[in-house]
C-alpha positions in Angstrom: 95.0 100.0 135.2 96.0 100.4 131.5 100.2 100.5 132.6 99.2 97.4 133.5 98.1 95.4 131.3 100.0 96.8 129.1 103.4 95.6 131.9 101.1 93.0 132.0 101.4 92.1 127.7 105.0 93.1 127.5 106.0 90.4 130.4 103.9 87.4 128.6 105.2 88.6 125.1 102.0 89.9 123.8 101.4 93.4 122.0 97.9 94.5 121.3 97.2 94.9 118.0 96.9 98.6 117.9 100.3 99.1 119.3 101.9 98.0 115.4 98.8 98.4 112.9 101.0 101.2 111.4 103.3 98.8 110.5 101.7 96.2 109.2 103.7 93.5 106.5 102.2 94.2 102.6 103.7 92.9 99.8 105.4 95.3 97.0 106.7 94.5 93.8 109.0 96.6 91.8 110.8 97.1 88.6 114.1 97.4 88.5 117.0 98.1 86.3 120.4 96.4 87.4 124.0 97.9 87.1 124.4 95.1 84.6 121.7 96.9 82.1 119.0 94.0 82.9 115.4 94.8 83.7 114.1 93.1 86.6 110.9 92.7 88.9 111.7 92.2 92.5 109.2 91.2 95.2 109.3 91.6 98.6 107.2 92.0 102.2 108.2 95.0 104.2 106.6 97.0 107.1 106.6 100.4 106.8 106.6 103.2 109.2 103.7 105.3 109.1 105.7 108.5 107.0 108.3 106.3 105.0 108.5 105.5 101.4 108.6 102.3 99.8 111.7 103.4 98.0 113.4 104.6 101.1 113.0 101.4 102.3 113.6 99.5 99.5 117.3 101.1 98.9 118.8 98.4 101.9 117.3 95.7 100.5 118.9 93.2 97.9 118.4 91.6 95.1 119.3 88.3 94.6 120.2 86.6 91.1 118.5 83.0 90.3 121.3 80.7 92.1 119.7 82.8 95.4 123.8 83.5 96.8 124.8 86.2 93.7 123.9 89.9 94.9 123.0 91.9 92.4 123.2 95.6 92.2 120.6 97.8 91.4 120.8 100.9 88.9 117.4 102.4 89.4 114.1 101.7 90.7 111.8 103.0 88.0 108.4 101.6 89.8 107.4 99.9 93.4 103.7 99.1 93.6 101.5 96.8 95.8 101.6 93.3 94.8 97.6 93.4 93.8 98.1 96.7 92.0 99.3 96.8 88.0 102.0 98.5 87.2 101.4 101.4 84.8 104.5 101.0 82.9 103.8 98.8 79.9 107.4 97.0 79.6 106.9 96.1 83.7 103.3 94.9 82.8 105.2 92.8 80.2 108.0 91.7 82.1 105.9 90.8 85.4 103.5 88.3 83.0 106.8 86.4 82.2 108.6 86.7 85.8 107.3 83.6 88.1 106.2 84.4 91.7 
């Protein structure tokens, strides 16, 4: 009975929500430093799997400068946290008050 409904979901498009609550989309933020020498908070939504890293994931993304076509480069990621969670480094604290969401 449970192959299916599950055949059953998977034909009409619909996955119980059990089958993906590892990989749920949160919101991160993190500071950066660019090749250029700039310091930069970047935010973005990601799933992640269930035994990988925000960084991990984080090192195939982009960054993109203001004009939203410029790729920027990134250096280093010094610091990735949730969006609701304060950074504990007091020059990302600093530069997140002045960076607009």
């Amino acid at each position: 009975m449970k192959r299916y409904l599950f055949l059953l979901f998977a034909l009409i498009g619909i996955v119980p929500s059990h089958v993906y609550a590892d990989q749920a989309l949160q919101d991160w933020k993190c500071y950066l430093q660019l090749k250029n020498g700039v310091m930069h908070i970047a935010r973005y939504t990601v799933s992640l799997n269930e035994n990988e890293r925000i960084e991990q994931r984080l090192a195939s993304m982009v960054v993109f400068a203001e004009d939203g076509v410029t790729k920027l480069k990134v250096k280093k990621q010094l610091e990735c946290k949730l969006e609701d969670e304060p950074f504990s480094n007091l020059a990302a604290r600093e530069l997140e008050g002045m960076t607009p969401k």
